[in-house]
C-alpha positions in Angstrom: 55.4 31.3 -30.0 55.0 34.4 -27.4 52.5 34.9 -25.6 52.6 38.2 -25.5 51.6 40.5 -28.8 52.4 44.2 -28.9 50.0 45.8 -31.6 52.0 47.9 -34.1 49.9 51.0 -34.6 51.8 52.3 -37.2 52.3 49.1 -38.9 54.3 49.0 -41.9 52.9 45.8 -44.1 50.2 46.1 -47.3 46.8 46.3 -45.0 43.3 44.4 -46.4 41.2 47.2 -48.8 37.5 46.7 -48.1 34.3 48.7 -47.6 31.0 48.4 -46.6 28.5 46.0 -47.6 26.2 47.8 -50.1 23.0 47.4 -48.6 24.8 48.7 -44.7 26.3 51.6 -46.3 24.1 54.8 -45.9 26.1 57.8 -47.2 29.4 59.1 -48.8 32.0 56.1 -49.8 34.4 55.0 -47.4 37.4 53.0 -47.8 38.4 50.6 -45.0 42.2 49.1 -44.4 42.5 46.2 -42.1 46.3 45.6 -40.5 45.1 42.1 -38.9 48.2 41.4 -36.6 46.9 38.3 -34.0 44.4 35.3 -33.9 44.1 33.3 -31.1 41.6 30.6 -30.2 41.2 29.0 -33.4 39.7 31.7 -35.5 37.6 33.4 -32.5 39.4 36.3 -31.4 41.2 38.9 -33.9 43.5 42.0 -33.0 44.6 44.6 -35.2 44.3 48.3 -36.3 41.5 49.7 -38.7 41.3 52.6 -40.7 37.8 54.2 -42.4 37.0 57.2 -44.1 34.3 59.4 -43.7 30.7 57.8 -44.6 28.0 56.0 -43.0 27.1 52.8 -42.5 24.6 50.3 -40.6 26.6 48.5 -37.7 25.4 44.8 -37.1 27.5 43.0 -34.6 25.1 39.8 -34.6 27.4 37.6 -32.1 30.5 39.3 -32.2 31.6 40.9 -29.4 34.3 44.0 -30.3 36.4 46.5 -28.1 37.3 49.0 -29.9 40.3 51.9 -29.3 40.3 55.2 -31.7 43.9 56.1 -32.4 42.7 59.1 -34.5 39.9 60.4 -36.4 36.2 60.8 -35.0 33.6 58.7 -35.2 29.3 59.2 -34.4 28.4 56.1 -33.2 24.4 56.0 -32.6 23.0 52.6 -31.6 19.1 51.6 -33.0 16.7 53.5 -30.8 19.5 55.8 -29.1 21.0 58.8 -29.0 24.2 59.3 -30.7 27.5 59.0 -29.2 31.1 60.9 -30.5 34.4 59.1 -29.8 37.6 60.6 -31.0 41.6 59.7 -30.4 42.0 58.0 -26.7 38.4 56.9 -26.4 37.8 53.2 -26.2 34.4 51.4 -26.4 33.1 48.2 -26.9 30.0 47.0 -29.1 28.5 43.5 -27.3 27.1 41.3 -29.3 23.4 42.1 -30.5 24.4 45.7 -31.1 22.8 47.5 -34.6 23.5 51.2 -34.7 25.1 53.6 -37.4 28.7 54.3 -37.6 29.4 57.7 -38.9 33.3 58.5 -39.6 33.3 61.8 -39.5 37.5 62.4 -40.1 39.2 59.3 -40.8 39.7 56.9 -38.0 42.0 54.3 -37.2 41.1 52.3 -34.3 42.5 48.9 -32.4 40.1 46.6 -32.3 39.9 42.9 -30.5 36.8 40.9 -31.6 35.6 38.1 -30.5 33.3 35.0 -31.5 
């Protein structure tokens, strides 16, 4: 096993189809697709790419830490009590655990996100 991963950001197996949890989802309908493509640690750290559609949803980290790198799309991200925040292709971020905010896609984004447990 190598311990070195390259994340495909293109990648070209059958992703996970998901959305939101009904009671986090605030507006439109969006469609999620998860290319999971590393776990380490046990199950404590995942690495892949993401894709959403536009809508809005509540954001509750709870004790996960996530990085986060937007390949495309744009996103609003506006944590509880702040002001709202765009990132768009080339931005990178992280939400630390404890975070609740809103995540608005605004165009579709696919993102490479690391999380951790």
């Amino acid at each position: 096993m190598s311990l070195l991963k390259a994340i495909e950001t293109n990648p070209s197996f059958t992703p996970r189809e998901s959305g939101p949890l009904p009671e986090r989802l605030i507006s439109g309908n969006p469609a999620f697709r998860t290319w999971a493509q590393d776990v380490a640690r046990g199950e404590s750290i995942h690495t892949g790419v993401w894709e959403a559609t536009p809508g809005e949803m509540r954001s509750i980290k709870g004790e996960t830490f996530e990085f986060c790198h937007i390949l495309s799309g744009i996103v609003e991200l506006t944590p509880e009590g702040g002001e709202p925040v765009i990132y768009k292709a080339g931005d990178s971020f992280v939400m630390k655990p404890g975070y609740v905010g809103v995540w608005k896609t605004i165009e579709t984004v696919r993102k490479i996100h690391v999380t951790v447990t």
